[in-house]
C-alpha positions in Angstrom: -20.5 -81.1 108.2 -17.4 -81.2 106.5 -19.0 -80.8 103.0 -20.6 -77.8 104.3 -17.2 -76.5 105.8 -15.6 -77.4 102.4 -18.2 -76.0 100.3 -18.4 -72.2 102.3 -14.7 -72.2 101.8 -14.9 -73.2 98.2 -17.7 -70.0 98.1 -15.4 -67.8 100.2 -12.3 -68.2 97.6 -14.4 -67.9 94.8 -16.1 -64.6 96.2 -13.0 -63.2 97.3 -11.2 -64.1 93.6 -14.6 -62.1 92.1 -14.5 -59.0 94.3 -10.4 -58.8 94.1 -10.7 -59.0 90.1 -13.0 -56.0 90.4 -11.7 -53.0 89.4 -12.1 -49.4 91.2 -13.0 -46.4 89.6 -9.9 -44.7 90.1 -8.0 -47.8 88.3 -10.4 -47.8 85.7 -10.0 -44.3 84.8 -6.4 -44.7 84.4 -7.0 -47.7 82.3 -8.9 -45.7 80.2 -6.3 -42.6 80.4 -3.6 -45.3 79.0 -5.6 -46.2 76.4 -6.3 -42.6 75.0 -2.5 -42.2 75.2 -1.9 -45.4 73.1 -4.5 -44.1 71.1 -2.8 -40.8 70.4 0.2 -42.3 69.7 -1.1 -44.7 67.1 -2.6 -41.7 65.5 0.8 -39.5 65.3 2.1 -42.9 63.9 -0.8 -43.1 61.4 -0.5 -38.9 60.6 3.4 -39.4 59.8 3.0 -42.5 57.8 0.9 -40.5 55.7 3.1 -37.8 55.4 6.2 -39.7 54.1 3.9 -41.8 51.6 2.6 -38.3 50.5 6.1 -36.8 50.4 7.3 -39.3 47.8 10.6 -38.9 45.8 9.5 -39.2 41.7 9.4 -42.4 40.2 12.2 -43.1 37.7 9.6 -42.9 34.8 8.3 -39.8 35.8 11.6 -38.1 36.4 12.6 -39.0 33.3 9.5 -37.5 31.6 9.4 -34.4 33.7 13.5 -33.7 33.4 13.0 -34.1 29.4 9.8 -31.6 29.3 11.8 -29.2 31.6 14.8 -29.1 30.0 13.2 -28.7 26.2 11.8 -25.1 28.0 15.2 -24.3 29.6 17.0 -24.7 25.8 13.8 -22.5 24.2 15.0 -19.9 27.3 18.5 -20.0 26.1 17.5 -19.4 22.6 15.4 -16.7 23.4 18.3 -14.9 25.5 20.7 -15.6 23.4 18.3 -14.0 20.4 18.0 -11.1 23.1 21.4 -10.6 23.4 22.3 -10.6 19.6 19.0 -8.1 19.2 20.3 -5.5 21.7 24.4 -5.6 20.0 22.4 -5.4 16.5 20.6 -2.5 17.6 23.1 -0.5 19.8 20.5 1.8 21.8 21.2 4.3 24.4 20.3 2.0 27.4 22.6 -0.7 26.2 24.2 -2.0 29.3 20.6 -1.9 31.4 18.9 -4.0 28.8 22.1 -6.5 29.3 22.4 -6.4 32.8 18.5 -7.4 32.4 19.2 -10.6 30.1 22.1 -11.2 32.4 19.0 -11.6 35.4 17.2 -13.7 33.1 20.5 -15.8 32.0 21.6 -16.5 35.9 18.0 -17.5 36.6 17.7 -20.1 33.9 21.2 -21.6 35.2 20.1 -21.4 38.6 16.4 -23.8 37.2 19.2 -25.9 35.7 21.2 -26.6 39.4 17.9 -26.9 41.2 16.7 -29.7 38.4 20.6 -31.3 39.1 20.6 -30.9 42.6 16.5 -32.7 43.1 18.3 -35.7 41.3 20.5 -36.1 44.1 18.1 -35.3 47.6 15.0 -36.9 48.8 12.5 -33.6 48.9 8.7 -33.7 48.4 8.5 -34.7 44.8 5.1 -32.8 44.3 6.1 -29.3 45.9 8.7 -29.3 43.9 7.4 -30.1 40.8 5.0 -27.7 41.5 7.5 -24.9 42.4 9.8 -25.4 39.7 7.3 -25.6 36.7 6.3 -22.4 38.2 9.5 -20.7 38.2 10.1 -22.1 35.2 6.9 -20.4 33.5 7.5 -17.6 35.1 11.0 -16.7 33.6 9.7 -18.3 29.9 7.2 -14.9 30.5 9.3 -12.9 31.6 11.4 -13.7 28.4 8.1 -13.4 26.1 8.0 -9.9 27.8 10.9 -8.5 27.8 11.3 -5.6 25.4 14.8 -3.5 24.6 14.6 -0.2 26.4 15.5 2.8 23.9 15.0 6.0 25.8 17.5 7.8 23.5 16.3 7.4 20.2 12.5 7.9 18.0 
C-alpha cells in the first residue's frame, strides 16, 4: 500500500511538472512575437554593417593613385585656362571682359575640385560616391574647357 501511495504521488508530481511546462497559446504567440523582434533587430544590425563596410574610406594605395591621376587633369585645366586667358589679351575682341569673366567660372571651379580633393583627405565620406562624383565634375569642367570658344560679336 505504501508503494502504491508513493508511486501515484511520484505520477502526480511528474504529471503536474508536464502539464505546468506546457505552454498556452497566448504565451506562445508572444514567444514567437519576441523572436520576430530579435529577428528584426539582428537584421537592422546586419543592413548597417553592410552599409559602413560599403561606405569605406579609400585605401592609402588607392588614394594615392586616384589623387595623382586627378591632379595630372587639374594641372592640364590650368594650362588650358591659362592658354585661354593669354588667347583672349592676344586677341583683344569686343566681348573681352565676358569671355574673362567666363575663364574666371572655369578658374574658381578647378580651385574649388582642388579643396574638395584636400578636404576628402581629411573626412571619413563614402569613398565610392565620391570618387564617382568628383571624376565627374572633374570631366565635366576638362569639357567645358575643350569647348569653350572666345566670343567676338564685334568683329568679321
Amino acid at each position: 500500500m505504501k508503494h502504491t501511495i508513493l508511486i501515484l504521488a511520484m505520477l502526480f508530481i511528474v504529471f503536474g511538472t508536464f502539464f505546468n511546462s506546457c505552454k498556452s497559446p497566448a504565451e506562445k504567440v508572444e514567444d514567437a512575437q519576441n523572436k520576430v523582434q530579435d529577428a528584426k533587430a539582428d537584421l537592422k544590425t546586419v543592413i548597417k554593417d553592410s552599409l559602413t563596410v560599403e561606405q569605406k574610406a579609400a585605401n592609402a594605395e588607392e588614394w594615392k593613385i586616384f589623387r595623382n591621376e586627378s591632379q595630372v587633369k587639374i594641372k592640364n585645366n590650368e594650362i588650358r585656362i591659362d592658354a585661354l586667358k593669354s588667347k583672349i589679351k592676344r586677341e583683344g575682341s569686343n566681348d573681352k571682359a565676358e569671355n574673362e569673366g567666363r575663364i574666371d567660372s572655369l578658374e574658381i571651379k578647378n580651385m574649388e575640385l582642388v579643396t574638395r580633393m584636400d578636404n576628402y583627405e581629411k573626412g571619413k565620406s563614402n569613398w565610392e560616391t565620391f570618387k564617382l562624383e568628383f571624376n565627374r565634375d572633374l570631366d565635366g569642367l576638362g569639357e567645358s574647357l575643350k569647348k569653350f570658344t572666345i566670343r567676338n560679336k564685334g568683329k568679321k
